[in-house]
C-alpha positions in Angstrom: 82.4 88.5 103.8 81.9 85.2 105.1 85.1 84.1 105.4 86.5 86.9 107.4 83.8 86.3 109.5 84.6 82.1 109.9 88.5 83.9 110.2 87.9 85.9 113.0 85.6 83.0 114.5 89.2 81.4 115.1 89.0 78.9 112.2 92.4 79.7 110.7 94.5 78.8 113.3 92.5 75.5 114.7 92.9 74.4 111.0 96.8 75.4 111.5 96.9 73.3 114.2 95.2 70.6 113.3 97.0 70.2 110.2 100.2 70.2 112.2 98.9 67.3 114.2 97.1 64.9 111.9 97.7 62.0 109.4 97.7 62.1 105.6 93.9 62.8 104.7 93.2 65.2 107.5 96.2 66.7 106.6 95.1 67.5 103.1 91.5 68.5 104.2 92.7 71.0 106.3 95.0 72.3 103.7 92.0 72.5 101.2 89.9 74.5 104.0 93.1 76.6 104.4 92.8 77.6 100.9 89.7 77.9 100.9 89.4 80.2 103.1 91.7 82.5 101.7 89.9 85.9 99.9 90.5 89.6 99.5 89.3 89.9 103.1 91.5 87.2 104.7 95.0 86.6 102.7 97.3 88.6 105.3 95.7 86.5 108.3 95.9 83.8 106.6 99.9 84.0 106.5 100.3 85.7 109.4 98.2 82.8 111.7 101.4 80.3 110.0 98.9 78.3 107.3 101.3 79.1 104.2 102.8 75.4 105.0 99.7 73.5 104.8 99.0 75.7 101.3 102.7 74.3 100.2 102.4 70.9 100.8 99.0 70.6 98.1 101.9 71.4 95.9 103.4 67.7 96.2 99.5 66.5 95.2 99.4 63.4 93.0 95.5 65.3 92.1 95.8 68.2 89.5 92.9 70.0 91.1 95.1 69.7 94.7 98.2 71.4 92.7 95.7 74.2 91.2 94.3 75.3 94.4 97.5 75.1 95.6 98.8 78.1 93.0 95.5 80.2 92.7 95.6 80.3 96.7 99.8 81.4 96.2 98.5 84.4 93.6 95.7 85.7 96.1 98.4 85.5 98.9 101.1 87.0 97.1 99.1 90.3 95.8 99.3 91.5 98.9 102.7 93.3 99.8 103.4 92.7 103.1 103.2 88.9 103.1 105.8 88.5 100.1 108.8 88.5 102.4 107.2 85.5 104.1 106.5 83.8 101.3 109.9 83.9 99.9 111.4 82.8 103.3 108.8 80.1 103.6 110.2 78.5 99.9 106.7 79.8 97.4 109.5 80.6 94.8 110.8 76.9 94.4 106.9 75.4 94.5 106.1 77.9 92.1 109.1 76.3 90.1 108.2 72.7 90.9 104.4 73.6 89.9 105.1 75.3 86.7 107.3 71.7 85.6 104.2 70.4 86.8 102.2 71.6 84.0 98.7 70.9 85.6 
């Protein structure tokens, strides 16, 4: 599909990167693409290339919407077996928590 094809173009980890790098808004647009980019055909890159913190931190959104992408991205990603480890050591199970007090 077309977003394993923008993955394998090397989009996941510039985003990565330049979410790691940038202020406040580019931050949260890179977190947005992050998520947006994650599908049936990209969810295990998209852990394994280190963009599960950029997914986490739309979690702390003021913007419902930011919150719900934030938790329909953490159900694709977790479907998948082998990144559930990761997500547990990388802290899904207490935004999960904080989302669900959330209510959004």
């Amino acid at each position: 599909g077309f977003r394993d094809k923008i993955v394998e173009s090397g989009a996941l980890g510039a985003l990565v990167s330049l979410w790691e790098t940038s202020e406040d808004q580019m931050r949260h647009d890179c977190a947005v693409a992050l998520c947006n980019l994650t599908g049936e055909d990209t969810e295990i890159r998209v852990v394994q290339e280190g963009a599960l913190p950029a997914v986490l931190s739309l979690s702390t959104s003021s913007v419902p919407e930011d919150q719900k992408l934030c938790a329909q991205t953490l159900v694709t990603l977790s479907a998948v077996k082998d990144n559930q480890a990761v997500m547990v050591q990388e802290g899904v199970v207490s935004t999960c928590t904080l989302l669900a007090r959330t209510g959004n």
